[in-house]
N, C-alpha and C positions, 0 to 999 in steps of 0.2 A: 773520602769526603763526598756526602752528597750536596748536589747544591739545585736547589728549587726557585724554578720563574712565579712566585708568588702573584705578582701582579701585573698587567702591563695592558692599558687599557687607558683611551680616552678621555681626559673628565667629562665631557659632554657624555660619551655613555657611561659613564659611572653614575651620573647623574641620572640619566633617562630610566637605568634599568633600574635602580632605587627607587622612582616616582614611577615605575609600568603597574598600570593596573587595568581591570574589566572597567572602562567608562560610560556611562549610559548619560541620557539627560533626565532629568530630574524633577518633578511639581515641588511648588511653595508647598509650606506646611501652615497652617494656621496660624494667620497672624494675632489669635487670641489668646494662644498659648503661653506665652510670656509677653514680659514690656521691660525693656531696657532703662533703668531708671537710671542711668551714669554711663555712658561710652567715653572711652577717655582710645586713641590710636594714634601711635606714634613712631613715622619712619626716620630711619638715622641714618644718613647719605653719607659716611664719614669714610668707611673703608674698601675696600674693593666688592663686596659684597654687602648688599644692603640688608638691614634688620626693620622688625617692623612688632613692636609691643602694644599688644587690644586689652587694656583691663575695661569689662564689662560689671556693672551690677545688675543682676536679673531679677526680677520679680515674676515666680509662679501663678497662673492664676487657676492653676488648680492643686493646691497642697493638701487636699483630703487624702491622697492616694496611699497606698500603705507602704510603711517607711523602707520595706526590701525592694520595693521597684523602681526606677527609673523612667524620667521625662526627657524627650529627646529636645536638645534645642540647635537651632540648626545656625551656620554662618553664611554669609555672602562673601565672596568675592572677584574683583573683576577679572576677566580672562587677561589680560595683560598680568595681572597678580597671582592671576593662577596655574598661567604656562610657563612663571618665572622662577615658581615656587623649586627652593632644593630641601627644606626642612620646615619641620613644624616640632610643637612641643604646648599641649592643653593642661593646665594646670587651673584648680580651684581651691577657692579658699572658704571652708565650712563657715557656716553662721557660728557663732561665739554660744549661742541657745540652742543650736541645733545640734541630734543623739549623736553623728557621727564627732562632735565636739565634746563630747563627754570623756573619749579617750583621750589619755594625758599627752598620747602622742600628736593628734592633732589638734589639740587645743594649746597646745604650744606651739605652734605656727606650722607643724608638717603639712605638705601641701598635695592633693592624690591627684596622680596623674589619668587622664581622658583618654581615651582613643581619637582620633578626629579621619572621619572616615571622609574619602572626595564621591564626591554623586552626579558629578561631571557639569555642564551645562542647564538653565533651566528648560524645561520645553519651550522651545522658540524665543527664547530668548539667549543667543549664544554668548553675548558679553557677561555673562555675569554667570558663574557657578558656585556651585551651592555644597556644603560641607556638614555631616552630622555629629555629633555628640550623645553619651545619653547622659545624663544628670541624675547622679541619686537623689532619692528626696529625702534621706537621711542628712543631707549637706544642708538641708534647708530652714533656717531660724524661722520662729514663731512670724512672723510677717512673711514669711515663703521665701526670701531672699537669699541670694547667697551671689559672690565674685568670679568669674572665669577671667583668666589672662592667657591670650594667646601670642606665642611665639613664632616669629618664621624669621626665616632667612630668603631674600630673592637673590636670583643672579643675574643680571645686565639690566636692573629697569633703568638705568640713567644712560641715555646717551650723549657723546662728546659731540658740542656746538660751541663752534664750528669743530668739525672734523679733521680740520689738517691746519694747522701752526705752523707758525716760524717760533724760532729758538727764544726768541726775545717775549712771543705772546703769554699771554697766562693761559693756564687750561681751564675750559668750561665744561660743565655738566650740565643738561635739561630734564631736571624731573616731572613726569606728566602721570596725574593719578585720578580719584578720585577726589573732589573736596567736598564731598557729605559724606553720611554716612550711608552704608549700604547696608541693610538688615530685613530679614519676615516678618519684623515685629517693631513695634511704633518704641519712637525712642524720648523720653522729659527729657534729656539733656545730654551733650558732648561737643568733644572738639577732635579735631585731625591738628596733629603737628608735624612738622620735618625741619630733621635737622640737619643741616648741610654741613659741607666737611671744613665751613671757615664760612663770616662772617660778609665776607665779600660776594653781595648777592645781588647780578644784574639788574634781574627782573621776578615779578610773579604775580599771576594773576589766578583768581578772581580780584579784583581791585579792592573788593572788603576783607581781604585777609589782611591780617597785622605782621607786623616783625619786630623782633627782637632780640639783637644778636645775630645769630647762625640760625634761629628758629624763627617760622614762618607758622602761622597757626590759623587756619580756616576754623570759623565760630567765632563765640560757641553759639551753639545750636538749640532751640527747646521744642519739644513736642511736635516732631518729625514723624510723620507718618510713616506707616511698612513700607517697604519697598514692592512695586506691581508693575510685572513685565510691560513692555509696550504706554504704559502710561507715566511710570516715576522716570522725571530728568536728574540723570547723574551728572551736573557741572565737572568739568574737568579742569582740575589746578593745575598748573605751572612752576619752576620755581628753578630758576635760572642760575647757576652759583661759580664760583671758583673756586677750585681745587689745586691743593701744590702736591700732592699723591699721586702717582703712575697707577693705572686699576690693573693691578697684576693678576692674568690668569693663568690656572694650571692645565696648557694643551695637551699634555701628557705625562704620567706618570708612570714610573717599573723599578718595581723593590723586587730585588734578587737573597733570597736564604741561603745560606751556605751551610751545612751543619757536618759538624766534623764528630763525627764518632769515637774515634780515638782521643780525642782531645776536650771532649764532654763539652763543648763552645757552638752557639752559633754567632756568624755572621750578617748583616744586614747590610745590604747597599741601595740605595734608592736614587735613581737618576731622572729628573723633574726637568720639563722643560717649558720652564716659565717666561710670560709677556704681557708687555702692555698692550692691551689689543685695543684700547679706544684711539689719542688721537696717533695721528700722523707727525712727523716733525720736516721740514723742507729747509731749503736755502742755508747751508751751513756756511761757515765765515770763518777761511783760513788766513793768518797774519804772517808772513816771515818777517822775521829784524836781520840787518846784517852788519856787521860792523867792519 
């Protein structure tokens, strides 16, 4: 029987070496290139790891170009979002008019997946890094439009406030983000939402954001300008909440192969050593009865 150490590593470097790449910093691209006519972003504070859904509607403002090439359009996001980042996933959705919608495949709702390349920081401006795309212009309906929705997953943006509890306390989370929108390119309209993992929500500010429920929603917004290093204020939201979920991490993981030759079988064992790493717990409370 052989048996193979398949894995045994880290999550934090499982993670890191996934996300290692050549980093450089980066120039804006032309904020005349597109105009975001609908940003709709949406973070969900719910489980141990945070998600975060972007459906964009773009509008080209150059669709002469011919329909085999590609326009690149570019994302923002903040270095807090982007040092947290452990996944991504770019997906668009064709004009209903447009050639690449002609095939019955995606004109039934198939959706073509992006590349999304990171281009690290902007020139001197290190809060805020900058992400490419390119966009066919085959995806682009008679009016140059066409929808991107972007995917991610962060890992730790919320930290536990206060950090150490007693037994009896509830647990709190503080989310601290953007509340505009960050883009190259001038936006007619959107909203930021977050959804917290229950309904019970201390505090949040900007003081004009709404709630309702478990969601907190900054806007909506109309006819926002590009975003320009050194001059656009990014306000920064808040959004204070309770949580009755432990945020379980995986410190380390090791899957061990066994494969038996004679026995045509493999084996799998995998030993996880998981924790709650946010709050603390103190002052425990022993009772005896005696009769």
């Amino acid at each position: 029987m052989t048996r193979i150490n398949t894995m045994v590593v880290p999550l934090m470097v499982l993670i890191a070496t996934a996300m290692v790449g050549i980093v450089q910093s980066a120039s804006l691209p032309s904020s005349n290139d597109w105009t975001n006519l609908n940003y709709m972003k949406q973070f969900d504070l719910t489980g141990s790891t945070s998600h975060t859904i972007t459906t964009i509607t773009i509008k080209s403002s150059t669709p002469s170009y011919a329909s085999d090439t590609t326009i690149p359009y570019y994302f923002l996001l903040s270095s807090t979002d982007a040092n947290h980042l452990s996944w991504t996933r770019l997906t668009l959705k064709p004009a209903l008019d447009s050639p690449l919608a002609s095939n019955s495949d995606y004109k039934g709702g198939l959706r073509p997946v992006l590349d999304l390349i990171p281009l690290g920081p902007i020139d001197n401006d290190p809060t805020t890094h900058i992400y490419s795309a390119d966009i066919p212009v085959n995806v682009l309906g008679t009016d140059a439009t066409t929808t991107l929705t972007l995917e991610t997953t962060l890992n730790h943006i919320t930290q536990p406030l206060p950090k150490t509890v007693k037994q009896t306390q509830p647990q709190l989370l503080l989310w601290s983000g953007d509340s505009t929108i960050r883009s190259p390119y001038s936006t007619n309209s959107g909203r930021i939402k977050v959804k917290c993992a229950s309904p019970k929500i201390i505090s949040f500010s900007p003081s004009d954001a709404t709630k309702s429920g478990s969601i907190v929603t900054f806007g909506p917004f109309s006819n926002l300008p590009a975003y320009i290093p050194g001059s656009t204020n990014v306000p920064i939201g808040k959004v204070h909440f309770q949580t009755d979920t432990p945020q379980a991490t995986i410190v380390s993981l090791e899957r061990i192969a066994e494969i038996s030759h004679w026995g045509d079988a493999v084996s799998i064992t995998d030993r996880i050593l998981l924790r709650n790493t946010d709050w603390k717990r103190f002052h425990f409370e022993i009772s005896f009865f005696f009769s």
